[in-house]
C-alpha positions as CSV (number, residue, x, y, z in Angstrom):
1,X,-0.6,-17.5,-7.7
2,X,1.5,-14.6,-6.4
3,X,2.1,-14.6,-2.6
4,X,0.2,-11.9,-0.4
5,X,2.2,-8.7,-0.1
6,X,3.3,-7.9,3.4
7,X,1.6,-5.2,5.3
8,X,3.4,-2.3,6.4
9,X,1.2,0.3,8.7
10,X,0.9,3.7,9.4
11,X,-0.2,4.4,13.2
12,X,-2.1,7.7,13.6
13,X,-5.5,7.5,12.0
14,X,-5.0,4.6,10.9
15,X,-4.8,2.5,14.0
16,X,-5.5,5.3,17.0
17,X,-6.4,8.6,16.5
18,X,-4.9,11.6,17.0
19,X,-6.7,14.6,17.9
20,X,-4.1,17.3,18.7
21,X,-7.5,19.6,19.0
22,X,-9.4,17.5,21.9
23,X,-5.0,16.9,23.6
24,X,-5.3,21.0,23.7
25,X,-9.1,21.5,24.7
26,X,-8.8,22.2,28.6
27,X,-6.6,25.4,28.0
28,X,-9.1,27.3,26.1
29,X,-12.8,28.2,25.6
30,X,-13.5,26.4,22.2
31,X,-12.5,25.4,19.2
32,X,-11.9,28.5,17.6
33,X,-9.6,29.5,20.5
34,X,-7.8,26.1,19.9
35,X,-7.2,27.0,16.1
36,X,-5.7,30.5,16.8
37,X,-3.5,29.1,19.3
38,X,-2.2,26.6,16.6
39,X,-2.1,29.3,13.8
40,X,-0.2,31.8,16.3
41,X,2.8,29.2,16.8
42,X,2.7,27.3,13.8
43,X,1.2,23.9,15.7
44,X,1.9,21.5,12.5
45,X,5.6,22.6,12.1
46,X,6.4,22.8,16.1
47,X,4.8,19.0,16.4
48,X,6.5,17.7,13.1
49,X,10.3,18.6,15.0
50,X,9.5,16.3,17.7
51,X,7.9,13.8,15.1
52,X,11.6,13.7,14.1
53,X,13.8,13.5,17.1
54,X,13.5,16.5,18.8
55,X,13.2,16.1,22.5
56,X,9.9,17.0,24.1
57,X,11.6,19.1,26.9
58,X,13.9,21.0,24.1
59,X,10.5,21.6,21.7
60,X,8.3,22.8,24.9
61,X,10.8,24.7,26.3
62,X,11.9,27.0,23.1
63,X,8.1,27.5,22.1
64,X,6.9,28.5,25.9
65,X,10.1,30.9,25.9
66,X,9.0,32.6,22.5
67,X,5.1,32.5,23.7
68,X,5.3,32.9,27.2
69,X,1.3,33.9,27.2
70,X,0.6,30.2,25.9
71,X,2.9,28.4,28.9
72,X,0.0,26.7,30.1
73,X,-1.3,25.2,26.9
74,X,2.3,24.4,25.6
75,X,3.8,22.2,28.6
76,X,0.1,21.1,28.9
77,X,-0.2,19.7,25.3
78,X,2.6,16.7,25.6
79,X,2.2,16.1,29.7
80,X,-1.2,15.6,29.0
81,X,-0.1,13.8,26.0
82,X,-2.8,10.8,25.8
83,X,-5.7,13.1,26.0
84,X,-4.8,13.7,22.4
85,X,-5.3,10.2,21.2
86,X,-8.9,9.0,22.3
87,X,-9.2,5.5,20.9
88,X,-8.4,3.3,18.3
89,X,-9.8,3.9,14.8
90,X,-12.6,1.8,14.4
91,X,-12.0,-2.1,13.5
92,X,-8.5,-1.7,12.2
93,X,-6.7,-2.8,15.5
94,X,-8.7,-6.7,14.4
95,X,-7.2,-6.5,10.7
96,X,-3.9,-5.9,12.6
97,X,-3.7,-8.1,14.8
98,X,-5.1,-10.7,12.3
99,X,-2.5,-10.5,10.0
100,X,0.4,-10.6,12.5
101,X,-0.8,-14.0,13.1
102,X,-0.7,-15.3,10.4
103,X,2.7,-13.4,9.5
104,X,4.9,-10.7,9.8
105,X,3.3,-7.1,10.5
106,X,5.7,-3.8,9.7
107,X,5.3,0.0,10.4
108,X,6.5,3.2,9.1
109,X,5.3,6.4,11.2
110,X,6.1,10.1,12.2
111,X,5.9,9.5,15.4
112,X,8.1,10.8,18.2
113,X,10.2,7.7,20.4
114,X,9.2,9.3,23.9
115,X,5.0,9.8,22.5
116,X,5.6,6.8,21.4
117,X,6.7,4.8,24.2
118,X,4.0,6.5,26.4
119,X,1.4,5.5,24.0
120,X,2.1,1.8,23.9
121,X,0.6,1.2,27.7
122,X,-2.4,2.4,26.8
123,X,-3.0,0.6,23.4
124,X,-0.4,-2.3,23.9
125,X,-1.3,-4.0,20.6
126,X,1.4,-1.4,19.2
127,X,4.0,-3.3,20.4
128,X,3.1,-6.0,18.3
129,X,4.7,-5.1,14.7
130,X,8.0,-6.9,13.8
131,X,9.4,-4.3,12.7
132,X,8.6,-0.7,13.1
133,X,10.3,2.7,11.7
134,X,9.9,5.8,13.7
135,X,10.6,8.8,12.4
136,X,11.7,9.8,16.4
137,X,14.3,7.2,15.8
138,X,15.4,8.2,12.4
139,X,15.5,12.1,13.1
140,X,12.9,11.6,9.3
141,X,9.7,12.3,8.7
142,X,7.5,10.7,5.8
143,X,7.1,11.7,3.0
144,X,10.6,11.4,2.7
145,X,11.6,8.5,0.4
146,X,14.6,7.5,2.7
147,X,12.1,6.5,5.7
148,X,11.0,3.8,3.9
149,X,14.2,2.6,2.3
150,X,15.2,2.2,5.9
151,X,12.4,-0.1,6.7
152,X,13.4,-2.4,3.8
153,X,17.2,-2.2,4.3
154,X,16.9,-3.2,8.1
155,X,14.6,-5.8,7.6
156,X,15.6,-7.1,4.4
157,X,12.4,-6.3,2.3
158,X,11.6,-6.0,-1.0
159,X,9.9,-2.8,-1.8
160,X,7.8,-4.8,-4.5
161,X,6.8,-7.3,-1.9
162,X,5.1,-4.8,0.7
163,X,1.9,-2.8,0.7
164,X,1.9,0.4,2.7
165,X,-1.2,1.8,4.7
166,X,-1.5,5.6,5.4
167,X,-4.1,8.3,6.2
168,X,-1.8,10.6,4.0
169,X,-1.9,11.1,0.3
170,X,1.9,12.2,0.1
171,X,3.1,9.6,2.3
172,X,1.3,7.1,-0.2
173,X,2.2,8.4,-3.0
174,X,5.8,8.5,-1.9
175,X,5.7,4.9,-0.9
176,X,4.4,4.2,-4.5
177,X,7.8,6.1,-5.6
178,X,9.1,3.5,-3.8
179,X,8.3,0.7,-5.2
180,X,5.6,-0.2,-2.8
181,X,2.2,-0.9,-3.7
182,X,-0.2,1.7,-1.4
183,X,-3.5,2.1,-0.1
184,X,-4.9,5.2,1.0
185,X,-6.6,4.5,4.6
186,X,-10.4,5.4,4.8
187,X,-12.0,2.8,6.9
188,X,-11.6,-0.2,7.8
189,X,-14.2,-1.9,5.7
190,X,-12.2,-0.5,3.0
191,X,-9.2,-1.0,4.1
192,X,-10.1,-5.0,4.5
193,X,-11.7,-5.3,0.6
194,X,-8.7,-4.2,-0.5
195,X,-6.3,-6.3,1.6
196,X,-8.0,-9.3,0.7
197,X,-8.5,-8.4,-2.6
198,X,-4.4,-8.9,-2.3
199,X,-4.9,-11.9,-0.9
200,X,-4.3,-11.0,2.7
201,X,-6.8,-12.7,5.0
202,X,-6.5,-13.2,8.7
């Protein structure tokens, strides 16, 4: 019988969630506000720089100079930065930490080092992973294919030999690309079926 592949994880949306939206909510009226506000300054592109090493005071500082009339909502976004990440996703945290006892646990995600480290008090099971990849260390985001060569090459892993778990489609199929077998995160019933369908039990 083959051996169990080993789990590599995706954070956001698959084990908390990220809400930029509800982390931007107390500087304007409603939603519609909120999404012209990310349309005007390009919200996905601005947050993706930091996602890859850019520091939060550089990133906050060169947008609130270009938008000066957004100040408020722009330093507001990242010192309130936990507001923007209102729980775990539902039952995943258990399948987790159920397979890192029973072995070792990996991560791969776009995920800014200082957001990062100021999310891990407030959901401390993050801290668990033997290994993890950030693209805030790596100055890469996924779907890049060299993101998750350097999650084999510094931990000495087969790609063949891992499963990777993402919210994202391109991030999945790029980890197929890879090498990696890839499962494409919807719930955590689902995610489970398939994990033991692997033979990964906890």
């Amino acid at each position: 019988m083959p051996e169990a592949p080993i789990p590599v994880f995706d954070i956001g949306q698959v084990l908390v969630r990220w809400d930029p939206k509800r982390g931007l909510a107390r500087h304007f009226a409603d939603e519609t506000a909120i999404e012209r506000f990310m349309a005007e300054i390009d919200f996905a592109r601005w947050h993706a720089q930091q996602d890859a090493g850019r520091s939060v005071e550089v990133a906050v500082a060169d947008l609130a100079g270009r938008f000066p009339h957004h100040r408020a909502a722009i330093t507001g976004f990242y010192a309130d930065w936990l507001d923007s990440i209102p729980g775990e996703v539902e039952g995943t945290r258990a399948i987790f930490e159920g397979l890192a006892r029973r072995g070792p646990v990996y991560g791969i995600s776009n995920f800014s080092r200082e957001l990062f480290d100021r999310t891990v008090p407030a959901y401390p099971f993050l801290a668990d992973f033997t290994g993890l990849v950030l693209s805030g260390d790596v100055g890469i985001n996924k779907p890049d294919p060299r993101i998750y060569r350097i999650l084999c090459q510094r931990h000495g892993l087969t790609p063949g030999a891992c499963i990777f778990i993402d919210d994202s489609g391109r991030n999945v199929e790029a980890a197929r690309a890879e090498g990696m077998d890839a499962l494409l995160f919807t719930d955590a019933a689902s995610l489970s079926d398939d994990l033991r369908a692997r033979g990964l039990n906890w």
